[in-house]
C-alpha positions as YAML, in Angstrom:
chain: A
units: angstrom
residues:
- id: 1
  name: UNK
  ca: [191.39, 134.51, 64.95]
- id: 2
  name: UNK
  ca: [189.58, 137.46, 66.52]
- id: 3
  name: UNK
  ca: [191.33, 140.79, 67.10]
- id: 4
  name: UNK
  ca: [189.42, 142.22, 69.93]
- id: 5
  name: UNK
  ca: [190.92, 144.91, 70.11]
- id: 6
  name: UNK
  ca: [190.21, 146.21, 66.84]
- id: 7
  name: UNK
  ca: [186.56, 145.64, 66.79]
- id: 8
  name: UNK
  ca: [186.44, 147.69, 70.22]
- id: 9
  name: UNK
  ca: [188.95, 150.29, 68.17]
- id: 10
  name: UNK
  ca: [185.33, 150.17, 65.39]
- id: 11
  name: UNK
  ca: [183.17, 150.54, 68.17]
- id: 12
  name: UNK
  ca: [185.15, 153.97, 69.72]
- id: 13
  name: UNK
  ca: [185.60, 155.31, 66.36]
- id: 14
  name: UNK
  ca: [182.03, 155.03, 65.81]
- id: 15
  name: UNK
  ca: [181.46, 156.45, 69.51]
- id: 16
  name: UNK
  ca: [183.82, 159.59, 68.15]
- id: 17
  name: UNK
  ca: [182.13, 160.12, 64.86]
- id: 18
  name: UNK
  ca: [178.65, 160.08, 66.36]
- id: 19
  name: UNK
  ca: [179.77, 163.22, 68.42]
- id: 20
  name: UNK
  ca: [181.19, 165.09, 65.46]
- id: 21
  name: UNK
  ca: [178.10, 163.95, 63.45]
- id: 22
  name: UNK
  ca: [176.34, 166.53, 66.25]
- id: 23
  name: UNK
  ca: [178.85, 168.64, 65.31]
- id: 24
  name: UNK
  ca: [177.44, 168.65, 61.69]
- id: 25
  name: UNK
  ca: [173.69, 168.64, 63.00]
- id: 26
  name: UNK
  ca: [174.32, 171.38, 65.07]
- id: 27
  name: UNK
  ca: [176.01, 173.54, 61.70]
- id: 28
  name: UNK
  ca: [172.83, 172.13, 59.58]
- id: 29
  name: UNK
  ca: [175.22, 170.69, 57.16]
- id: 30
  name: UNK
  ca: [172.60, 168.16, 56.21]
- id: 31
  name: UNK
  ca: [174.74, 166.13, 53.46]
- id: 32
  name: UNK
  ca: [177.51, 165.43, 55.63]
- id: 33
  name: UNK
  ca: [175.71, 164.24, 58.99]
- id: 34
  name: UNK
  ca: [174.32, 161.81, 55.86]
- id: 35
  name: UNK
  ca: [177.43, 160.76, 54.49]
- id: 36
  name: UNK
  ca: [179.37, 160.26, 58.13]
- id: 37
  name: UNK
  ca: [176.31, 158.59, 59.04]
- id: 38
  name: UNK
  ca: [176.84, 156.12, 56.06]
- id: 39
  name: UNK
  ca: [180.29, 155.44, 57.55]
- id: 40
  name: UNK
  ca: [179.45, 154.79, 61.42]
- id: 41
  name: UNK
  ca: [176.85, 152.57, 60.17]
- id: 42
  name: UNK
  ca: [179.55, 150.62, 57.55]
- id: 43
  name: UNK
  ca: [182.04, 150.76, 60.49]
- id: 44
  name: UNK
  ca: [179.83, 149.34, 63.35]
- id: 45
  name: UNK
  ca: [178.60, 146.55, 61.02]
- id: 46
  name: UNK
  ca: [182.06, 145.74, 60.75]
- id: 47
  name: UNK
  ca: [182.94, 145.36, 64.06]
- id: 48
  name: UNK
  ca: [179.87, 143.01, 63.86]
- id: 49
  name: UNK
  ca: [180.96, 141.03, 61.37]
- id: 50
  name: UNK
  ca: [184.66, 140.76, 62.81]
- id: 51
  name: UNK
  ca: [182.69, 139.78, 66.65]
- id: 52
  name: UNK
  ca: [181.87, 136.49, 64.84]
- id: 53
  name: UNK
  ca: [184.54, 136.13, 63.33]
- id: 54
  name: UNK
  ca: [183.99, 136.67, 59.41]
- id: 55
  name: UNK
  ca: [186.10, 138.87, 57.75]
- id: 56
  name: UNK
  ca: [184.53, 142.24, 56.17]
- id: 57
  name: UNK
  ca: [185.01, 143.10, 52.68]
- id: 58
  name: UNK
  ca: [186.60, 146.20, 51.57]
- id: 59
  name: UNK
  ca: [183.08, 147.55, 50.26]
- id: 60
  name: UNK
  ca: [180.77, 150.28, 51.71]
- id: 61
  name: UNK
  ca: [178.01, 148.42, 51.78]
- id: 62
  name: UNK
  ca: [178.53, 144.52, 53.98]
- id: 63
  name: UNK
  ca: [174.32, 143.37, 53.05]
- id: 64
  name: UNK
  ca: [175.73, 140.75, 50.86]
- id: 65
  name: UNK
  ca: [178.19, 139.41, 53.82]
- id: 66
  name: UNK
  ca: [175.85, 139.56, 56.51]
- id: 67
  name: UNK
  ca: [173.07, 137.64, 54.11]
- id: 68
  name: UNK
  ca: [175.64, 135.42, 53.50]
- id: 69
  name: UNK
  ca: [176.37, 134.56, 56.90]
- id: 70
  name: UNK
  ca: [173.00, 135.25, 58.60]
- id: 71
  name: UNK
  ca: [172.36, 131.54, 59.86]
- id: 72
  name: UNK
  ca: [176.10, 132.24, 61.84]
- id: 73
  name: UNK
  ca: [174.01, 135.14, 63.71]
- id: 74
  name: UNK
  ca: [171.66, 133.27, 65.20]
- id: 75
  name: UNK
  ca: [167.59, 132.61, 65.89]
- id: 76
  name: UNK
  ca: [167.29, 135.30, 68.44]
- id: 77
  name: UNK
  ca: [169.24, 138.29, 65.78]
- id: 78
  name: UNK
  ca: [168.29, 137.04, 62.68]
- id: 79
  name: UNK
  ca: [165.47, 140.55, 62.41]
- id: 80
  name: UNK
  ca: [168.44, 142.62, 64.18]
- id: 81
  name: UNK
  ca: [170.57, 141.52, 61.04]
- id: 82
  name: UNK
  ca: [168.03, 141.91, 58.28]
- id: 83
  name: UNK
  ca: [167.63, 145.19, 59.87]
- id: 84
  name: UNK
  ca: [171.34, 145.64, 59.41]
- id: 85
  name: UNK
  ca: [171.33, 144.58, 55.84]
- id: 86
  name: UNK
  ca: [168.40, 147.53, 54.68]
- id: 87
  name: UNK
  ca: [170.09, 150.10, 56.69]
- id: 88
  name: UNK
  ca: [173.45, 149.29, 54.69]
- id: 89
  name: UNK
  ca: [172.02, 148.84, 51.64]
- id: 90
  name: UNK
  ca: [170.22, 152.21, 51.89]
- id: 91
  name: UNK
  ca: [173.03, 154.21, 54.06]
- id: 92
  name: UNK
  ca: [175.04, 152.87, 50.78]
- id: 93
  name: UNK
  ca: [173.10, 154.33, 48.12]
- id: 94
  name: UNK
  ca: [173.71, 157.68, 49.43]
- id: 95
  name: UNK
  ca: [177.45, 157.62, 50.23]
- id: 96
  name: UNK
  ca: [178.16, 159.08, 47.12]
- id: 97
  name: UNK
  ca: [175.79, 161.85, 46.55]
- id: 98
  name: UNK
  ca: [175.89, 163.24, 49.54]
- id: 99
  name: UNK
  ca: [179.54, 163.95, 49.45]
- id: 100
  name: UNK
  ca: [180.22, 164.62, 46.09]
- id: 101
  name: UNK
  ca: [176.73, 165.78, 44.63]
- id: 102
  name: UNK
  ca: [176.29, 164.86, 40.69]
- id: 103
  name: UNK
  ca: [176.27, 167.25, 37.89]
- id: 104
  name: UNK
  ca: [172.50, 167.93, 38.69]
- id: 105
  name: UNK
  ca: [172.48, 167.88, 42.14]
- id: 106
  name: UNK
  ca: [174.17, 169.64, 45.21]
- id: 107
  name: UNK
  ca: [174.44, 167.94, 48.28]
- id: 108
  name: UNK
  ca: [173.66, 171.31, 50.53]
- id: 109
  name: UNK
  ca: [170.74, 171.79, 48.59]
- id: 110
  name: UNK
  ca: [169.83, 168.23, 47.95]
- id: 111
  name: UNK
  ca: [169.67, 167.18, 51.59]
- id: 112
  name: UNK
  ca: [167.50, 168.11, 53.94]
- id: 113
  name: UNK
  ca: [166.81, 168.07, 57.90]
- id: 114
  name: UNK
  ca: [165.12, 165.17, 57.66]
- id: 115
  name: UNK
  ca: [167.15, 163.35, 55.74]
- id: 116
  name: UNK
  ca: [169.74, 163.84, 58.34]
- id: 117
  name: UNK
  ca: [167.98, 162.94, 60.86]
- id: 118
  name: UNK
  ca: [166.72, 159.60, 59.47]
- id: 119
  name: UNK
  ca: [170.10, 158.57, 58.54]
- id: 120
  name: UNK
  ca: [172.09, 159.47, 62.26]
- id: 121
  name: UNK
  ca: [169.02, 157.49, 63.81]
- id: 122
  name: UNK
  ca: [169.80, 154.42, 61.64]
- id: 123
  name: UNK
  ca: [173.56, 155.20, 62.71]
- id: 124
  name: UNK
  ca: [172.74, 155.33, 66.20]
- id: 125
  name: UNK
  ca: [170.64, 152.54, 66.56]
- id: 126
  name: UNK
  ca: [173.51, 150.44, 64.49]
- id: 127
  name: UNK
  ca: [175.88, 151.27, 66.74]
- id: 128
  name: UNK
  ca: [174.26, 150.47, 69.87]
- id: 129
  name: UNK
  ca: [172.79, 147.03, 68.89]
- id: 130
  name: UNK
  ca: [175.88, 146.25, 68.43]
- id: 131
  name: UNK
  ca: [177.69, 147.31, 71.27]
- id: 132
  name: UNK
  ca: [174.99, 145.63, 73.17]
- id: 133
  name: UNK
  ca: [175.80, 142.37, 71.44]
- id: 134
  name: UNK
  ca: [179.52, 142.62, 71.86]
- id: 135
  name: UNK
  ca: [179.14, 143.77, 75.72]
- id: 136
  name: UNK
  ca: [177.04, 141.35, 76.86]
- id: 137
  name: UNK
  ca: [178.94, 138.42, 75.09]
- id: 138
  name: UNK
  ca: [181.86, 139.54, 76.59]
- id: 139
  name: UNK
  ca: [180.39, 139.73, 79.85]
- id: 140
  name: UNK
  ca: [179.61, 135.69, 79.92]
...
């Protein structure tokens, strides 16, 4: 069964957190626009995953499912998805870090412009290739 109204509930949290994530540009708080970026990106792939009708584990990172599943996706996604599965894997490997730091390493001073902006591009491009895929299903 498909709850559509929870993946569009996915897709307009991950509409709301891209505007704070400007929020966070905007204060140069470079470690958090990473680590909310990390969780638009887990949330849209989600919604994703629920669209055709798999459920997502309750992990950070969905690579595994979405390998697991890729034939389910289709011919004409199948790079889409493997782009999906790098982006998660690396959005992943910094969820962490970039909230919490480590004992040798700061986020604020860790992070840097860049980093940020690499990571709310992969967010935003996440978030609408899949809204593209869920609209213009739904519009068949």
């Amino acid at each position: 069964m498909q709850n559509k109204d929870l993946i569009g509930d996915y897709l307009f949290r991950c509409d709301a957190r891209l505007k704070a994530i400007e929020t966070l540009r905007s204060l140069k708080s470079w470690s958090d626009v990473v680590r909310e970026s990390q969780e638009v990106v887990e949330l849209a792939l989600k919604a994703y995953l629920r669209f055709h009708n798999v459920m997502p584990p309750r992990v950070h990172d969905v690579s595994p499912t979405l390998e697991e599943n890729i034939a389910l996706f289709g011919k004409a996604q199948t790079a889409m998805v493997e782009n999906f599965i790098e982006v998660s894997r690396i959005m992943r490997r910094d969820r962490e870090l970039a909230f919490y730091g480590s004992e040798d390493l700061t986020p604020s001073q860790f992070y840097k412009e860049k980093d940020a902006k690499i990571a709310f591009g992969m967010a935003k491009d996440v978030v609408q290739s899949v809204v593209k895929i869920v609209n213009a299903t739904l519009k068949e």
